[in-house]
C-alpha positions as MATLAB code, in Angstrom:
seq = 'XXXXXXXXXXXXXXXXXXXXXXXXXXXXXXXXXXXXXXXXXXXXXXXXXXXXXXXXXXXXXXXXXXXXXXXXXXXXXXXXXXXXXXXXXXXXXXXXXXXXXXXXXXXXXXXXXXXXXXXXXXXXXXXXXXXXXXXXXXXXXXXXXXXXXXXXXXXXXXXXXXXXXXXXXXXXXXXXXXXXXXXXXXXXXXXXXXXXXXXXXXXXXXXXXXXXXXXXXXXXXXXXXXXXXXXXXXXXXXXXXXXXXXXXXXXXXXXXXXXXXXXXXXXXXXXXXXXXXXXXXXXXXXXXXXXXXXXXXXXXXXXXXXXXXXXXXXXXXXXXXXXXXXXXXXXXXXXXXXXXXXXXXXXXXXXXXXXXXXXXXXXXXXXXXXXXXX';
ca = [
     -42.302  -36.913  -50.267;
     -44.566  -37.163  -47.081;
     -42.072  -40.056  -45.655;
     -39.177  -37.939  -46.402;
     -40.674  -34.979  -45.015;
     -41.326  -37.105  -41.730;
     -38.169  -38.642  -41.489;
     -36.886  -34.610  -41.490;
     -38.870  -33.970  -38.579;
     -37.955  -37.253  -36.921;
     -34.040  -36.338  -37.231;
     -34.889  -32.518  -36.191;
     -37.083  -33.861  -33.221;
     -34.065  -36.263  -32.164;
     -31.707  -33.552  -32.278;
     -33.364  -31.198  -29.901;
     -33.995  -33.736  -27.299;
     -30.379  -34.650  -28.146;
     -29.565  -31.111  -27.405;
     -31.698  -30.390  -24.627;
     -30.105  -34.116  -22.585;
     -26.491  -32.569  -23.188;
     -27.783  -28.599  -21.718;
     -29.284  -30.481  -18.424;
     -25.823  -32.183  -17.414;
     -24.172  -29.127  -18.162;
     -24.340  -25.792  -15.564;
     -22.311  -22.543  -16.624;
     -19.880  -20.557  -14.299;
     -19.028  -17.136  -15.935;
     -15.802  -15.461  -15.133;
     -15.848  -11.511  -15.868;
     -12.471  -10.718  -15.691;
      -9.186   -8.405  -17.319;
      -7.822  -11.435  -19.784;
      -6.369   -8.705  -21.864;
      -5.348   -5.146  -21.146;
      -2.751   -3.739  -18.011;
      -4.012   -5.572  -15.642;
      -3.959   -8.680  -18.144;
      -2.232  -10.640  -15.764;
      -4.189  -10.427  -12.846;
      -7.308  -11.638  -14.665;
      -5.584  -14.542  -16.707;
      -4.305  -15.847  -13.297;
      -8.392  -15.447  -12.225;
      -9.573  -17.295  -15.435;
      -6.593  -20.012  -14.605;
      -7.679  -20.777  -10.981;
     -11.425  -20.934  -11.846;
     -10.391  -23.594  -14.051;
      -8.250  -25.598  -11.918;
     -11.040  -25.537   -9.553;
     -13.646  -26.870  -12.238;
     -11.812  -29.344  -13.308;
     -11.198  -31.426  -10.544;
     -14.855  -30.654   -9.739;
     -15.629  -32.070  -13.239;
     -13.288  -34.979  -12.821;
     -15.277  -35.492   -9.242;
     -18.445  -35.926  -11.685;
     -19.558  -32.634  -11.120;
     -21.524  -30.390   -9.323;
     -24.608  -32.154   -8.614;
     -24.151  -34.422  -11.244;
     -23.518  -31.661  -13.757;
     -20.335  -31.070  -15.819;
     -19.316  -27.133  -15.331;
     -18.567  -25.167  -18.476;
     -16.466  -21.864  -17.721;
     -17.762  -18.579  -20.127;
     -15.459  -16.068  -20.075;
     -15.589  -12.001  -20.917;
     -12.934   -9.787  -21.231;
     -13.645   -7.021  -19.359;
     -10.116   -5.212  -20.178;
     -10.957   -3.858  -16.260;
     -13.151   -1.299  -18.316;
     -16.927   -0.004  -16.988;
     -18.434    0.010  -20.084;
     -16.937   -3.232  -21.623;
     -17.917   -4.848  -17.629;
     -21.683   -3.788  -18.468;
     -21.372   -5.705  -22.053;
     -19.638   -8.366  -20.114;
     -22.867   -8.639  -17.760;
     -25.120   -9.072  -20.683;
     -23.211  -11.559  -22.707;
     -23.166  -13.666  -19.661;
     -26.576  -13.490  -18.436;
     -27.385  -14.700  -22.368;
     -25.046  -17.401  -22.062;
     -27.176  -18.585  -19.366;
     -24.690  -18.674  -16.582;
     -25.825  -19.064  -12.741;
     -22.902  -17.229  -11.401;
     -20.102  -14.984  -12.442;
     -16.448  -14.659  -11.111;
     -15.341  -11.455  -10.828;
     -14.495   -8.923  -11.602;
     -11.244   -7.765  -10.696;
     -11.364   -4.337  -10.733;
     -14.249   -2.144   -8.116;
     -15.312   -0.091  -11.128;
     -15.604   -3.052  -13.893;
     -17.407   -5.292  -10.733;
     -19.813   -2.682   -9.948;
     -20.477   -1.739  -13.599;
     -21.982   -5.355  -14.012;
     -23.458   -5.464  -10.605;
     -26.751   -4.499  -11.225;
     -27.862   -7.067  -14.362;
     -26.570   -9.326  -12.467;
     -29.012   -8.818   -9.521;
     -31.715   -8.285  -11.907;
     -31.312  -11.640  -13.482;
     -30.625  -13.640  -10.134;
     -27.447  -14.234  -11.125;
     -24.794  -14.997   -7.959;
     -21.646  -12.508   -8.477;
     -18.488  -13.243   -6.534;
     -15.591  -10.489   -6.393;
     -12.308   -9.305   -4.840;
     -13.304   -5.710   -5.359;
     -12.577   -3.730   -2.087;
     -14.572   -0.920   -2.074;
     -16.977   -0.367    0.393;
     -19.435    0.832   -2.201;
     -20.026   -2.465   -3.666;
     -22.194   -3.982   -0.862;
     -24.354   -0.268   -0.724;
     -26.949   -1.624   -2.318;
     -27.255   -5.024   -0.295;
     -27.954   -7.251   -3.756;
     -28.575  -10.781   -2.442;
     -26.475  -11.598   -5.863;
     -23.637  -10.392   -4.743;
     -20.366  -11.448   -2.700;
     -17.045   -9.869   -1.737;
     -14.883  -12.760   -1.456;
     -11.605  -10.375   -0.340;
     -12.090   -7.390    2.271;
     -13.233   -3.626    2.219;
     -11.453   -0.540    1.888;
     -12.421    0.271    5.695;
     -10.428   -2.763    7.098;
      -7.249   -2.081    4.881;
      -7.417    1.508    6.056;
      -7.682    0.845    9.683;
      -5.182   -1.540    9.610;
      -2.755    1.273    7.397;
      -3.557    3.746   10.062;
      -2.354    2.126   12.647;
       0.469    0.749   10.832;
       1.697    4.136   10.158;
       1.008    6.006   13.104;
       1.498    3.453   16.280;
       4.399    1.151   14.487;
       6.156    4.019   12.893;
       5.405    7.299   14.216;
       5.347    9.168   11.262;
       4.828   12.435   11.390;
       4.246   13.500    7.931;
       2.011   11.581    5.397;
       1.117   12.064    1.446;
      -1.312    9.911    0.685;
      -2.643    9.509   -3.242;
      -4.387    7.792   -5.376;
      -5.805    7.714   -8.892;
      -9.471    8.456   -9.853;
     -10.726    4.759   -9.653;
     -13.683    4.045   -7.344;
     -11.017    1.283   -5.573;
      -8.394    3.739   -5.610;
      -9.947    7.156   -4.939;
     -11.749    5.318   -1.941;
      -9.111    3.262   -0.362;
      -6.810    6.284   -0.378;
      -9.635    8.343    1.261;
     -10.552    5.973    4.315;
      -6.829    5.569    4.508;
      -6.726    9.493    5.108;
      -9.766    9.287    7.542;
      -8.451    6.723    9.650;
      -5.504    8.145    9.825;
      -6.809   11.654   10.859;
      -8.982    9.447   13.700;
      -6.039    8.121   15.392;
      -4.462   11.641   15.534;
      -2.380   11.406   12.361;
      -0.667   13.789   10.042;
      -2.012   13.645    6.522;
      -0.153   16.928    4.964;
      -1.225   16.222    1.407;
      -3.997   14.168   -0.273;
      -3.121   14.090   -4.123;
      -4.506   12.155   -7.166;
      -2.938   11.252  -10.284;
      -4.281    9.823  -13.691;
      -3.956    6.684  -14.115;
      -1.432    5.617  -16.994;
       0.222    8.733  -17.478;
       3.571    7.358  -17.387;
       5.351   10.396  -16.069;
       4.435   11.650  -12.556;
       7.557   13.824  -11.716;
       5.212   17.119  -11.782;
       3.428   15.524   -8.710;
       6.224   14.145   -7.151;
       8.241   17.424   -7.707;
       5.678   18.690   -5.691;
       5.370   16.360   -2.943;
       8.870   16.548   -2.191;
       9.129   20.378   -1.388;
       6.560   19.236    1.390;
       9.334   17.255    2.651;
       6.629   13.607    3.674;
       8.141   10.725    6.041;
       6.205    8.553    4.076;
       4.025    8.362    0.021;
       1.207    6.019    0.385;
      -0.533    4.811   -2.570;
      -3.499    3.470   -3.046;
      -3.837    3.017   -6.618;
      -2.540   -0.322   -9.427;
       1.016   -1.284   -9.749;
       0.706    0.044  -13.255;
       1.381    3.034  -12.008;
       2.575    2.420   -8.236;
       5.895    1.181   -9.564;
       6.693    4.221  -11.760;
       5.385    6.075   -9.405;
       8.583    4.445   -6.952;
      11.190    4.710   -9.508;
      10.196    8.357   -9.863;
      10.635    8.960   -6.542;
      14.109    7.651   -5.874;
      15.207    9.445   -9.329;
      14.002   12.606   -8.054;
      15.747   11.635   -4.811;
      13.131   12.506   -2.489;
      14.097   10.440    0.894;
      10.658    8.853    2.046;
       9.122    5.601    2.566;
       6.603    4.446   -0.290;
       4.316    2.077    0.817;
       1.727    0.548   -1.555;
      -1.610   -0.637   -0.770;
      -2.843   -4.272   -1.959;
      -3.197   -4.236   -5.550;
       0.614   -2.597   -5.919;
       1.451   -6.582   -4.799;
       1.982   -7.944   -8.254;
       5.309   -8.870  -10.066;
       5.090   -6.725  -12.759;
       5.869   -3.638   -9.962;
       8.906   -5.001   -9.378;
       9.465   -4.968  -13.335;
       8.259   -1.408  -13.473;
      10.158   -0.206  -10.552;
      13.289   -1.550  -10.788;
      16.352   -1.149   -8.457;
      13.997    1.283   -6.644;
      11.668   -1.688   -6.009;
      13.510   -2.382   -3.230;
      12.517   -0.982    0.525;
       9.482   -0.169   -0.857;
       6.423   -1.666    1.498;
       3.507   -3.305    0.415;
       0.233   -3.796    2.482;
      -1.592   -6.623    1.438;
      -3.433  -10.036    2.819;
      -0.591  -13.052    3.297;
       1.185  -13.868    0.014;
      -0.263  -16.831   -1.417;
       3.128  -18.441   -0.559;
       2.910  -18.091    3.103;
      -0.969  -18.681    3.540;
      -0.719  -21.570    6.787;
      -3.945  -23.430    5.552;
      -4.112  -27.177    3.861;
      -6.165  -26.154    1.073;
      -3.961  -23.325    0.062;
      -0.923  -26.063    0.300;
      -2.934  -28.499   -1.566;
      -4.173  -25.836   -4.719;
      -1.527  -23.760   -4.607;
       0.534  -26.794   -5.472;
      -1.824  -27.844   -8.290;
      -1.937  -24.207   -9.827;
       1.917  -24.536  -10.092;
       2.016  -28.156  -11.318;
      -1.118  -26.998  -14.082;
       0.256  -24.090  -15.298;
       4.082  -24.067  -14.549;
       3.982  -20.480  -12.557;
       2.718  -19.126   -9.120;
      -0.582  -17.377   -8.877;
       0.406  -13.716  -10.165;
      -0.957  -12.289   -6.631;
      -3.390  -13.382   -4.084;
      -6.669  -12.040   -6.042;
      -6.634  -14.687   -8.247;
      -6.630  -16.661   -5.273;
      -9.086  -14.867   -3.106;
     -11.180  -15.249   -6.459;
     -11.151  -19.102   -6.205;
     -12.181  -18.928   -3.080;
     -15.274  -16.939   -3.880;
     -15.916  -19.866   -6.417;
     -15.525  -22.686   -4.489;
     -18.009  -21.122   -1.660;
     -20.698  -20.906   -4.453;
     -20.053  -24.501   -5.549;
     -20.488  -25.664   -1.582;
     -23.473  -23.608   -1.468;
     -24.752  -25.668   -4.400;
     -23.941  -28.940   -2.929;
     -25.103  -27.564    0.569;
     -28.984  -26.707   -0.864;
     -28.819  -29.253   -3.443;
     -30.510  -26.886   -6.070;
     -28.921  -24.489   -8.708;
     -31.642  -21.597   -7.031;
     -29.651  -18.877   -6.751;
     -31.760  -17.623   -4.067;
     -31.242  -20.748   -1.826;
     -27.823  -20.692   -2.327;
     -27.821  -16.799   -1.700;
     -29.418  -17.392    1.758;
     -27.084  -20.269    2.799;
     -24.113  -18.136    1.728;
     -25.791  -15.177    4.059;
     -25.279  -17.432    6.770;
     -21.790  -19.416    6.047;
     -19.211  -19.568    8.701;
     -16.004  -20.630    8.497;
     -16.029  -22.205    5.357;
     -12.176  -23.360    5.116;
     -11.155  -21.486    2.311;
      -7.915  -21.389    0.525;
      -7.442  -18.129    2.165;
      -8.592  -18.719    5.312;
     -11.632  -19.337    6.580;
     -14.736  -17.907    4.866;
     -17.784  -16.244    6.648;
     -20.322  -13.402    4.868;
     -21.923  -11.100    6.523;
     -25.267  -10.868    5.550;
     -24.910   -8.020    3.221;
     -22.259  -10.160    1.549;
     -19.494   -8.699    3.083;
     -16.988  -11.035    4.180;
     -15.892  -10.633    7.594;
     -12.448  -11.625    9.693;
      -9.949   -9.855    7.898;
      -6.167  -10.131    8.110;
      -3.151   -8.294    6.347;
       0.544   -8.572    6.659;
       3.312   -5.379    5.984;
       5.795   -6.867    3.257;
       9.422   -4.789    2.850;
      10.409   -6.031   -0.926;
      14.053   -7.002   -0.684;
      16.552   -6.076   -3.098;
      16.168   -9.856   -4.753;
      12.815   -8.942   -5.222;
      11.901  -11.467   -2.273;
       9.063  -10.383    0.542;
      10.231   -9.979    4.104;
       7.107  -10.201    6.630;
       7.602   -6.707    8.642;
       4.302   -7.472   11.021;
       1.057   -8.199   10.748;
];
């Protein structure tokens, strides 16, 4: 009984060291993200390029040695569900997390993350997640306050118009963006004649729009999702009301073109270069292998702006050597030109990264993009 008893703990004792061997070759990347949901797309396409990239990391032999394993949460680009998100990752045992893709689901998490050390990586633009300065955390896209400067003068010195709607929904992304957009428009002498707000999947917005065209605008801006962006254009033309609609970044998905039709076509989108037209080798090189991998384009450029983000973190790693999220933080603090699939990648040292550029898009009645000026 005493042999068999030993030979138990024998077995047991080989199993855990059998267990412990395979958990120190393996290191865990989480991706926080919108898998299901509206915005489904946009965080699939996130989840899809963070695997591409691991892959041929893991067929490189890995990242220092280590194979990656990705852990994904489905955020549904939710607050609450982003705060379970952040807990069921930091108990996986992840280093770093991907996402998310949302301002409001990123900053929801933000916190545990910093708490636990854990590296965060996002495309969130508003200017409120880098308040806090967390060392954990990294935009890998660019603020509100650059997209709004650049919309300003885009508006005002390009087109002279004279009289400018501007909404948004009630999103911390959203409400913001449209806000610094009305700012920096009011800076440079602009004509903001009405600042509106609609709720966010409420299908119909002729009420608003009803309204908006007794105030005769030259141009809508809006700030919010193409959820509703792209009803919010096909609304507009069946209403008739004769002004330009011009989206900001996140209208720049496919599925506004689905949503707005026939009326999808003037509209103008603001946005960072289409992944299509980005002029660097890497974005040649892994745009091509996102294609090849999954038989489709990137839905828009956050999934590759997300990648990006990603692949900094994993040169970081190979950069210090270690898997100290605090060494890597303060090499990140001080990257420079990091060629990127984007472009190249510097942070600030509040995370922030700096060098932005954005191109004006006029979506053509093929649903094609034609570069208006960047």
């Amino acid at each position: 009984m005493r042999k068999i008893k030993n030979v138990a703990k024998a077995i047991a004792f080989c199993a855990t060291v059998a267990s412990s061997s395979l958990l120190a070759d393996t290191v865990k990347i989480g991706v926080q993200a919108p898998i299901t949901g509206k915005y489904a797309n946009e965080g699939q396409g996130i989840e899809q390029f963070v695997k591409l990239i691991v892959n041929e990391k893991n067929a490189q032999g890995g990242l220092l040695g280590k194979q990656i394993e990705v852990v994904t949460c489905d955020d549904e680009a939710k607050a609450q569900k982003a705060a379970v998100c952040a807990r069921k990752l930091v108990n996986a045992g992840v280093f770093a997390v991907i996402g998310s893709y949302t301002s409001g689901a990123t900053e929801a998490a933000q916190a545990t993350y910093y708490r636990n050390k854990i590296l965060q990586t996002s495309d969130g633009t508003s200017d409120s997640l880098i308040k806090r300065k967390y060392w954990t955390f990294f935009r890998n896209s660019f603020p509100n306050s650059a997209q709004s400067d650049f919309t300003a003068d885009y508006f005002i010195n390009q087109k002279n118009y004279k009289r400018i709607v501007v909404l948004s929904d009630y999103s911390s992304y959203s409400e913001g963006l449209g806000d610094a957009t009305e700012e920096s428009i009011k800076k440079i002498g602009g004509n903001v004649i009405f600042r509106g707000k609609i709720k966010s999947g409420t299908q119909n917005f002729t009420a608003m729009l009803t309204k908006i065209k007794a105030m005769n605008p030259d141009v809508i801006y809006y700030s919010g999702y193409y959820t509703d962006g792209g009803l919010l254009r096909s609304q507009q033309k069946q209403l008739g009301i004769d002004a330009d609609f011009v989206g900001g970044d996140s209208n720049d998905n496919p599925d506004f073109l689905k949503l707005a039709g026939s009326a999808a076509e003037g509209t103008v989108l603001i946005n960072f270069p289409t992944p299509d037209i980005l002029p660097y080798k890497e974005a040649k090189k892994y745009l091509k292998a996102y294609e090849d991998t999954y038989n489709m384009k990137p839905p828009s450029i956050w999934a590759v702006v997300n990648a990006d983000g990603l692949r900094a973190i994993m040169h970081g790693v190979e950069q210090t050597k270690s898997f100290d999220t605090k060494k890597i933080s303060d090499f990140l603090h001080n990257l420079k030109d990091f060629p990127g699939i984007t472009g190249p990648v510097t942070f600030r040292e509040d995370g922030e990264r700096i060098g932005a550029e954005f191109m004006v898009y006029e979506i053509q009645k093929d649903g094609s993009y034609k570069v208006l000026g960047k």
